[in-house]
CHARMM-style PDB file with segment names, atoms N, HN, CA, C and O in Angstrom:
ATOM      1  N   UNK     1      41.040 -21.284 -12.569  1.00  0.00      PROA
ATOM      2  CA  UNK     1      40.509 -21.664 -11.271  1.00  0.00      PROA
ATOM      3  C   UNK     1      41.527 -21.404 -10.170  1.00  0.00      PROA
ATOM      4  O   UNK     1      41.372 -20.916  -9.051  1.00  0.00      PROA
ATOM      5  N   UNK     2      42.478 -21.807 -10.717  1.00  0.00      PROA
ATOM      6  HN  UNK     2      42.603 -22.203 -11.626  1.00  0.00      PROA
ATOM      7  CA  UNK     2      43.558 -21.591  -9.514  1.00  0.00      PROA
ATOM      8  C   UNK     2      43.826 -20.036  -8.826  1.00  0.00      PROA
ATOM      9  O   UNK     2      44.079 -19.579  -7.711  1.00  0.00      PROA
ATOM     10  N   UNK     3      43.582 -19.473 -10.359  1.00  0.00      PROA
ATOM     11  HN  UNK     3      43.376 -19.844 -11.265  1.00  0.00      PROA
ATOM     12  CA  UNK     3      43.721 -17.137 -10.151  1.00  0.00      PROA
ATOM     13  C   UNK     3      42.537 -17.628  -9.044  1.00  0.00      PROA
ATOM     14  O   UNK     3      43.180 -18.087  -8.100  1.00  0.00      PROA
ATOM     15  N   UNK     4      41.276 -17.721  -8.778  1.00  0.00      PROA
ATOM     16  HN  UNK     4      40.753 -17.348  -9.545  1.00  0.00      PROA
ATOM     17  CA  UNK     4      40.669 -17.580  -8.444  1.00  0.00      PROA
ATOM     18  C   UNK     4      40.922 -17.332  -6.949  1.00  0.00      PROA
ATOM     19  O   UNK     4      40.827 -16.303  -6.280  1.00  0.00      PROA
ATOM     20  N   UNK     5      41.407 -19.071  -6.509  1.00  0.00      PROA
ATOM     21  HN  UNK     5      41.484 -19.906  -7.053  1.00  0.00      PROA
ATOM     22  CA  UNK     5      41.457 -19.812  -5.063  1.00  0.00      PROA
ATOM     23  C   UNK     5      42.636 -18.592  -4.359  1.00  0.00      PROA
ATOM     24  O   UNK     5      42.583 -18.192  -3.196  1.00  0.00      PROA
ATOM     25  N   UNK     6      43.568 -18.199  -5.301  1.00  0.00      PROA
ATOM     26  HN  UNK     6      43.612 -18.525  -6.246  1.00  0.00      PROA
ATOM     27  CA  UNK     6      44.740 -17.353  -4.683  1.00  0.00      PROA
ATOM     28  C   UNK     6      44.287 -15.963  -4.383  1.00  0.00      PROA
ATOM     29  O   UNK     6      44.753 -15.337  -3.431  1.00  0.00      PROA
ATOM     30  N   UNK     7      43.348 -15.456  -5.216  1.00  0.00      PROA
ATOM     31  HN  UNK     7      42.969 -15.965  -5.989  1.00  0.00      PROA
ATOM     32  CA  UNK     7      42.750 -14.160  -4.856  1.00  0.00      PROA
ATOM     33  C   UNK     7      41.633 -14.244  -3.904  1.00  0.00      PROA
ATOM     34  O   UNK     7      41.107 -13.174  -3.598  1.00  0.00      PROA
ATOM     35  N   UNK     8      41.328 -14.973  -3.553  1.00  0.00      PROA
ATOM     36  HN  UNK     8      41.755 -15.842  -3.803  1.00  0.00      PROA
ATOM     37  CA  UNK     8      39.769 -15.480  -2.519  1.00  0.00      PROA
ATOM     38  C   UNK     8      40.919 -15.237  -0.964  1.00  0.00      PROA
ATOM     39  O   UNK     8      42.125 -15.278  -0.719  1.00  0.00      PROA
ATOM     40  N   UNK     9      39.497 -14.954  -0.158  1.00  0.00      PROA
ATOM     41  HN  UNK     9      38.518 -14.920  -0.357  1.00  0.00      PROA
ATOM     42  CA  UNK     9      40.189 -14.600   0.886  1.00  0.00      PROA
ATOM     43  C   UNK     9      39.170 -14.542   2.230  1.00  0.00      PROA
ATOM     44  O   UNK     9      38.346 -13.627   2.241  1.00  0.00      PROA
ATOM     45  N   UNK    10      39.196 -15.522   3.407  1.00  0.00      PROA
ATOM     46  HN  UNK    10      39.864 -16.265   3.398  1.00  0.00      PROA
ATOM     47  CA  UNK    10      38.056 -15.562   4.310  1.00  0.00      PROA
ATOM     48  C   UNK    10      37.864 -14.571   4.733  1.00  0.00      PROA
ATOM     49  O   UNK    10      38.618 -13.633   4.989  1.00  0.00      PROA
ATOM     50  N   UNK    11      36.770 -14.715   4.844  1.00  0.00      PROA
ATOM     51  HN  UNK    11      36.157 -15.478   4.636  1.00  0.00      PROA
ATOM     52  CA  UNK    11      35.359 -13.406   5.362  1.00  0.00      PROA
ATOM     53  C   UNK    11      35.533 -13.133   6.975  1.00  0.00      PROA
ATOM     54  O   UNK    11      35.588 -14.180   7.621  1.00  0.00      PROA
ATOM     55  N   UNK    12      35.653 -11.631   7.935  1.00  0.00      PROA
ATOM     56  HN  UNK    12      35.608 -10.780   7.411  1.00  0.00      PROA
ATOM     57  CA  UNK    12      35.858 -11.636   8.709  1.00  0.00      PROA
ATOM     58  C   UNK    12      34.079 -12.328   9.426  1.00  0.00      PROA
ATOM     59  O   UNK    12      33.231 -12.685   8.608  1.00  0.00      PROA
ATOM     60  N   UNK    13      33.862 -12.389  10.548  1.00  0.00      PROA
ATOM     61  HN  UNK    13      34.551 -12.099  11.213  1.00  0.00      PROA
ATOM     62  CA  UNK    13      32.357 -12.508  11.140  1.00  0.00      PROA
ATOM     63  C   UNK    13      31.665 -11.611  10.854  1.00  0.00      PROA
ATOM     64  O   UNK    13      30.642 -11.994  10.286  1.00  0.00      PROA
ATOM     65  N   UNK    14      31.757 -10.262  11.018  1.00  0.00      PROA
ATOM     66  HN  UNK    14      32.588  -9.951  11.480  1.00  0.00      PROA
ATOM     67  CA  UNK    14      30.917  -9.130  10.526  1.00  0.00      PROA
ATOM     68  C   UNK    14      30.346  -9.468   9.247  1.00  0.00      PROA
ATOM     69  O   UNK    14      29.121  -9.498   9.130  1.00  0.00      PROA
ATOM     70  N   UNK    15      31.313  -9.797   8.008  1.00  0.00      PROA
ATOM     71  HN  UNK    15      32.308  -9.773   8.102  1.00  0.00      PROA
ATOM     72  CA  UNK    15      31.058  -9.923   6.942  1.00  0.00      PROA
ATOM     73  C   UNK    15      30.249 -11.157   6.581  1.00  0.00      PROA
ATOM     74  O   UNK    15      29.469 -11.250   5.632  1.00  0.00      PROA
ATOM     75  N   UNK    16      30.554 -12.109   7.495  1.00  0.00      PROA
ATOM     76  HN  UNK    16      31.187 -12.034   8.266  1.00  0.00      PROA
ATOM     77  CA  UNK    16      29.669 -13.709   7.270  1.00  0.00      PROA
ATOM     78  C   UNK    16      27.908 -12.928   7.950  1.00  0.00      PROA
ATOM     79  O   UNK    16      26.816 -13.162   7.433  1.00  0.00      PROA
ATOM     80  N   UNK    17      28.065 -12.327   8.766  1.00  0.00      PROA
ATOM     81  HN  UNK    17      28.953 -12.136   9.186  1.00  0.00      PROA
ATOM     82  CA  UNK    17      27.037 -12.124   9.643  1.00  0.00      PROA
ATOM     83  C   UNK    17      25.852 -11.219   8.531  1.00  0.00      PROA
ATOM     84  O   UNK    17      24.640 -11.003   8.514  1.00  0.00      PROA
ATOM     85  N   UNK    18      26.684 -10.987   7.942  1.00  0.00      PROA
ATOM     86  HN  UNK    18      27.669 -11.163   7.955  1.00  0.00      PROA
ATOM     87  CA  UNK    18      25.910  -9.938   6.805  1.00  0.00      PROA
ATOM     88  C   UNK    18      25.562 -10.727   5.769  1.00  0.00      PROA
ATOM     89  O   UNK    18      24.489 -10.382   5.274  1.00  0.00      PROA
ATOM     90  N   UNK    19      26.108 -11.725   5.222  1.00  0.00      PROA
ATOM     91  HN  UNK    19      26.980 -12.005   5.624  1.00  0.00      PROA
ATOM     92  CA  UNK    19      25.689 -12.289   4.193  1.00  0.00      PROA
ATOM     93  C   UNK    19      24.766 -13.419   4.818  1.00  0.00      PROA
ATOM     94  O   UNK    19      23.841 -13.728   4.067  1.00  0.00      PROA
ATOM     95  N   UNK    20      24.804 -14.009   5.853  1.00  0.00      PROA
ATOM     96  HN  UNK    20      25.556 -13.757   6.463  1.00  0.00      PROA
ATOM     97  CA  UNK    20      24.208 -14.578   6.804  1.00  0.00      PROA
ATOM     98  C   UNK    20      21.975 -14.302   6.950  1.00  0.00      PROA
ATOM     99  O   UNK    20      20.925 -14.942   6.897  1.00  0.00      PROA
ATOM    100  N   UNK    21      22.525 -12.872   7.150  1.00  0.00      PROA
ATOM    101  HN  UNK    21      23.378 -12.351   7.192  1.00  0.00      PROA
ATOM    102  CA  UNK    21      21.280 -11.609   7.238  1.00  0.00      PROA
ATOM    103  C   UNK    21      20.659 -12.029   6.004  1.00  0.00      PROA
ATOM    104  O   UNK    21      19.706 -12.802   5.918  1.00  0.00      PROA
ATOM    105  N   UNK    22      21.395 -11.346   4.860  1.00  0.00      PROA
ATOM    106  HN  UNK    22      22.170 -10.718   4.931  1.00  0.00      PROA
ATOM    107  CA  UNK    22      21.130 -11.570   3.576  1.00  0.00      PROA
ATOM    108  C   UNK    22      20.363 -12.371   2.617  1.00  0.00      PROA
ATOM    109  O   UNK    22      19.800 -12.041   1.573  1.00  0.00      PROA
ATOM    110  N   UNK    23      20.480 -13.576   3.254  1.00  0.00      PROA
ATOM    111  HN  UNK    23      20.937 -13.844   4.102  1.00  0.00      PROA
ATOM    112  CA  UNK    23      20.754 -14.977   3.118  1.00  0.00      PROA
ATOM    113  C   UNK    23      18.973 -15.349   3.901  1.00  0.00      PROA
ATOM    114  O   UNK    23      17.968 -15.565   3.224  1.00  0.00      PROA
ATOM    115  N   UNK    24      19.014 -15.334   5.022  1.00  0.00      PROA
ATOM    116  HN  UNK    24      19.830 -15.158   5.571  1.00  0.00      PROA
ATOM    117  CA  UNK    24      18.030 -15.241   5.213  1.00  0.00      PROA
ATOM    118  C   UNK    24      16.845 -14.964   5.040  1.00  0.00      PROA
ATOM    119  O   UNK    24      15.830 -15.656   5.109  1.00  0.00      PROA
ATOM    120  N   UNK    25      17.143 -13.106   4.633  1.00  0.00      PROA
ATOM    121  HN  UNK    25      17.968 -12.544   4.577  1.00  0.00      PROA
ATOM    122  CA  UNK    25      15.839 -12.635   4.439  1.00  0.00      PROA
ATOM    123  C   UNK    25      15.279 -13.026   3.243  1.00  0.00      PROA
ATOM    124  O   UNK    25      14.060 -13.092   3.087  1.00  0.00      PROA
ATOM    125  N   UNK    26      16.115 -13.301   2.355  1.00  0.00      PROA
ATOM    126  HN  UNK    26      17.106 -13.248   2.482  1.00  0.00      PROA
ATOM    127  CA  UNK    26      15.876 -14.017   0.909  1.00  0.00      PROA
ATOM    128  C   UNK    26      14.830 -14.849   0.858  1.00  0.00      PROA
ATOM    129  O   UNK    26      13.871 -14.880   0.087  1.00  0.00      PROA
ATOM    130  N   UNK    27      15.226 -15.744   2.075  1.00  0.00      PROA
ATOM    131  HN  UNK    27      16.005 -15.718   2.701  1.00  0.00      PROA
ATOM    132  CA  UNK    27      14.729 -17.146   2.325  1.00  0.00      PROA
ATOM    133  C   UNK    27      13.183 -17.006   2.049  1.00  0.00      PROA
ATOM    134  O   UNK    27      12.398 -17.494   1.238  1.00  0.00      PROA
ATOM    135  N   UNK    28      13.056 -15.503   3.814  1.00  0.00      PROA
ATOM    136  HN  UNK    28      13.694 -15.106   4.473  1.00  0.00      PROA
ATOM    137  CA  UNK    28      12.029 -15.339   4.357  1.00  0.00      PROA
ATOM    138  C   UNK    28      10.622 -15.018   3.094  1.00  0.00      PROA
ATOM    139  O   UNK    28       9.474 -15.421   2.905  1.00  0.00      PROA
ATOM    140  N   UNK    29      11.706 -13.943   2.391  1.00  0.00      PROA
ATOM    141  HN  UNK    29      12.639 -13.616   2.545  1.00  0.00      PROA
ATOM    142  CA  UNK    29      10.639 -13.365   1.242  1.00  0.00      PROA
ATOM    143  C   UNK    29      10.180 -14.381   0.120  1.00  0.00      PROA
ATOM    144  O   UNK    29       9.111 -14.264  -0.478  1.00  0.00      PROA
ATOM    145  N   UNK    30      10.955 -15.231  -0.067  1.00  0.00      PROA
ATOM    146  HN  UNK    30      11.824 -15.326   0.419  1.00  0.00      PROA
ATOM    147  CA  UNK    30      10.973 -16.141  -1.101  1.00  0.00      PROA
ATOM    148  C   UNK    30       9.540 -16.890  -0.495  1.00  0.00      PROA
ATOM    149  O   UNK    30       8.482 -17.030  -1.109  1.00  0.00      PROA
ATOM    150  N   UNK    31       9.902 -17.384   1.108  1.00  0.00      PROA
ATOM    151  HN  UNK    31      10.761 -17.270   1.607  1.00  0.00      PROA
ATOM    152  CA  UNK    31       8.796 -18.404   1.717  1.00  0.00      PROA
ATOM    153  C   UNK    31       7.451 -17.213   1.761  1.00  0.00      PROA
ATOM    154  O   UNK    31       6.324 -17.685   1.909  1.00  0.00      PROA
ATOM    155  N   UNK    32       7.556 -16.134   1.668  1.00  0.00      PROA
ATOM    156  HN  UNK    32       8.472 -15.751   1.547  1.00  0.00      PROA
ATOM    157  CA  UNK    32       6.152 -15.247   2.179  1.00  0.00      PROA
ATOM    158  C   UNK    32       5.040 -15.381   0.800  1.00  0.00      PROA
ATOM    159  O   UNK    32       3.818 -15.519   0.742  1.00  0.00      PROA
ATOM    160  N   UNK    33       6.337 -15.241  -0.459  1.00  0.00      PROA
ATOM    161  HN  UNK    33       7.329 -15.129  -0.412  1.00  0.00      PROA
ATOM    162  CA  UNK    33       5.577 -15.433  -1.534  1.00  0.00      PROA
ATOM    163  C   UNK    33       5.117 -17.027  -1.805  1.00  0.00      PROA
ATOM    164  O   UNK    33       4.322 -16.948  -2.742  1.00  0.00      PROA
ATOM    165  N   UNK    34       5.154 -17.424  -1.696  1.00  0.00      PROA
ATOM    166  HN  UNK    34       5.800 -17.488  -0.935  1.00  0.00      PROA
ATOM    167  CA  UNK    34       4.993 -18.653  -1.648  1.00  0.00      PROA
ATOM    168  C   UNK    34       4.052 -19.193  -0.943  1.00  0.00      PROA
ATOM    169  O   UNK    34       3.266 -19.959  -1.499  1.00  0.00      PROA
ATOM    170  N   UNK    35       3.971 -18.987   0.035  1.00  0.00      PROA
ATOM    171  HN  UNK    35       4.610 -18.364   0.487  1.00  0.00      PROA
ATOM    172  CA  UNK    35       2.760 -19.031   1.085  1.00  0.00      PROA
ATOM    173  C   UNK    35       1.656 -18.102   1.126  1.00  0.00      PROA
ATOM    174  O   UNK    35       0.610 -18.387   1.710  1.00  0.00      PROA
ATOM    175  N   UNK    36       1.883 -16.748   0.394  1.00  0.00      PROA
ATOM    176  HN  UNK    36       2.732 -16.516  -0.081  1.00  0.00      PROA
ATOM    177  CA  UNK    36       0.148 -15.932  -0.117  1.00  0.00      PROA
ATOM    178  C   UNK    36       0.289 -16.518  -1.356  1.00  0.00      PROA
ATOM    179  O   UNK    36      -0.688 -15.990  -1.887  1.00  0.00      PROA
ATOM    180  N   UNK    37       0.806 -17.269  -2.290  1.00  0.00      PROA
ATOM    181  HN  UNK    37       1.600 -17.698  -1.858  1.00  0.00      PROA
ATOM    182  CA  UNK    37       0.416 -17.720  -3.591  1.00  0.00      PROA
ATOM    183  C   UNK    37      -0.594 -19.281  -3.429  1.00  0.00      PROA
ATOM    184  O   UNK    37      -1.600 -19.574  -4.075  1.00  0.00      PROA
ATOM    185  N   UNK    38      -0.030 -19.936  -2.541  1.00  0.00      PROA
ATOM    186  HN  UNK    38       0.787 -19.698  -2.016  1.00  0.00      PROA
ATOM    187  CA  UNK    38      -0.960 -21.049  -2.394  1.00  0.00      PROA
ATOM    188  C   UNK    38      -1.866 -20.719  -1.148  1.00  0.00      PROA
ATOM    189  O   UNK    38      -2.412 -21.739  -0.727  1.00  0.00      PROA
ATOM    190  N   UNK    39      -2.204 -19.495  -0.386  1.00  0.00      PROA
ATOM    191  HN  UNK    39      -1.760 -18.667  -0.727  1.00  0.00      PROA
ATOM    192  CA  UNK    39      -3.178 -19.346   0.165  1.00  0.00      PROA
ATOM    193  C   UNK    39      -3.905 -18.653  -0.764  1.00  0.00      PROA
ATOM    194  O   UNK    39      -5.085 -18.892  -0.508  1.00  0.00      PROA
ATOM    195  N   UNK    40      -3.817 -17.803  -1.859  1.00  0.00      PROA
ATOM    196  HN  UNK    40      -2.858 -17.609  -2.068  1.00  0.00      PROA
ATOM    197  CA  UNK    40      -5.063 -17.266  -3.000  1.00  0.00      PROA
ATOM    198  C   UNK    40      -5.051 -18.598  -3.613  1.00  0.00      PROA
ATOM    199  O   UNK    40      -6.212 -18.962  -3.426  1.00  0.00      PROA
ATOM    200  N   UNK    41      -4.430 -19.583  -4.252  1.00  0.00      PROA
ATOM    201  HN  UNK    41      -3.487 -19.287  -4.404  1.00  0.00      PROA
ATOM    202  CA  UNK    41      -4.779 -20.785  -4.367  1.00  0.00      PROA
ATOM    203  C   UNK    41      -5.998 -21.743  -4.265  1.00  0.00      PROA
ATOM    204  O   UNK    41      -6.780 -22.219  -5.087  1.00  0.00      PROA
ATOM    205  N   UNK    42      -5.808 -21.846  -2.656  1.00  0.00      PROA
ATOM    206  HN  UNK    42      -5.173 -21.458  -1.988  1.00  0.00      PROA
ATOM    207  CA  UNK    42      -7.188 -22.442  -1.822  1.00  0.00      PROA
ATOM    208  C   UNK    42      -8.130 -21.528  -1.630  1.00  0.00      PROA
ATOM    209  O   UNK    42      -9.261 -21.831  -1.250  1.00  0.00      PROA
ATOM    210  N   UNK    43      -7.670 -20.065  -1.928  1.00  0.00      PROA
ATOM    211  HN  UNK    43      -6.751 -19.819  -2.236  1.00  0.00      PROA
ATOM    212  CA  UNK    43      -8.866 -19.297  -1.138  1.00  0.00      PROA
ATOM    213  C   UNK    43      -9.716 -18.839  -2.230  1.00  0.00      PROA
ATOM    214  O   UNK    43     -10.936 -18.971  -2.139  1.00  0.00      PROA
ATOM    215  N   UNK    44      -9.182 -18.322  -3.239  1.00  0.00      PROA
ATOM    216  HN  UNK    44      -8.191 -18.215  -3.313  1.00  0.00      PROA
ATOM    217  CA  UNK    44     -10.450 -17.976  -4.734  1.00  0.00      PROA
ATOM    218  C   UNK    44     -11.394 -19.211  -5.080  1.00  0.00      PROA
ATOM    219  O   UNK    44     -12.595 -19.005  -5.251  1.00  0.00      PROA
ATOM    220  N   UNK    45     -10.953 -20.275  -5.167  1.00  0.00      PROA
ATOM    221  HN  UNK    45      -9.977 -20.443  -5.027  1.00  0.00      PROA
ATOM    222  CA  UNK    45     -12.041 -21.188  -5.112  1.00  0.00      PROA
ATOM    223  C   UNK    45     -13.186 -20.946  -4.597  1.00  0.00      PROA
ATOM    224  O   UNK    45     -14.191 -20.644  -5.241  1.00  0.00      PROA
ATOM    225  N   UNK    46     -13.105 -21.072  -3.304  1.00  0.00      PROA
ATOM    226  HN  UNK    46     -12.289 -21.318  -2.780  1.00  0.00      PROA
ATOM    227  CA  UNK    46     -14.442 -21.111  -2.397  1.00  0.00      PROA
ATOM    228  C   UNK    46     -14.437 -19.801  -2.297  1.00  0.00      PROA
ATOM    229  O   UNK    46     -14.839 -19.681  -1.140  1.00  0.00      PROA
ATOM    230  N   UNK    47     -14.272 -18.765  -2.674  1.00  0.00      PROA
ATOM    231  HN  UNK    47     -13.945 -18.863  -3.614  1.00  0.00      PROA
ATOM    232  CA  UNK    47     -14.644 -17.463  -2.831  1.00  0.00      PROA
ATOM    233  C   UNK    47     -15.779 -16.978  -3.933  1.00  0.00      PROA
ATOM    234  O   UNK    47     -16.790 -16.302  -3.741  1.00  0.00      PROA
ATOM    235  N   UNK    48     -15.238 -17.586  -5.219  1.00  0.00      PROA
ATOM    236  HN  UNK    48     -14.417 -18.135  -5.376  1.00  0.00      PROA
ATOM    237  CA  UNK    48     -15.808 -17.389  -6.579  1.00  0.00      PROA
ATOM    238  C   UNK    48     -16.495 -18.665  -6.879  1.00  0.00      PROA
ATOM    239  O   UNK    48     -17.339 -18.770  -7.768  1.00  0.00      PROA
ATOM    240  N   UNK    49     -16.025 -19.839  -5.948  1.00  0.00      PROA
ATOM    241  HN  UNK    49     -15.339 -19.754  -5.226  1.00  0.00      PROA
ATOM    242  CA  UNK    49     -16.889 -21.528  -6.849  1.00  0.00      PROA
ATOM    243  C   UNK    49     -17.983 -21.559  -5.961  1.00  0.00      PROA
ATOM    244  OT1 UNK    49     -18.846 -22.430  -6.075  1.00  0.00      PROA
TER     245      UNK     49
END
């Protein structure tokens, strides 16, 4: 653990800003699926029932 902390080394802004981005869009895609999975959810029901 310690090799670790000594080889680690802060991120300039560019580089936070990117993982930042990253980080986000993850979020975004993660929430998109998620939100057409429980809208076919509610919506095949009253489509097919």
């Amino acid at each position: 653990m310690g090799s670790v902390i000594k080889m680690s080394r802060k991120s300039d802004m560019e580089e936070f800003f990117l993982y930042l981005k990253l980080v986000l869009l993850g979020l975004g895609v993660v929430g998109i699926i998620g939100f057409l999975v429980k809208l076919m959810s509610t919506a095949l029901p009253h489509i097919f029932g």
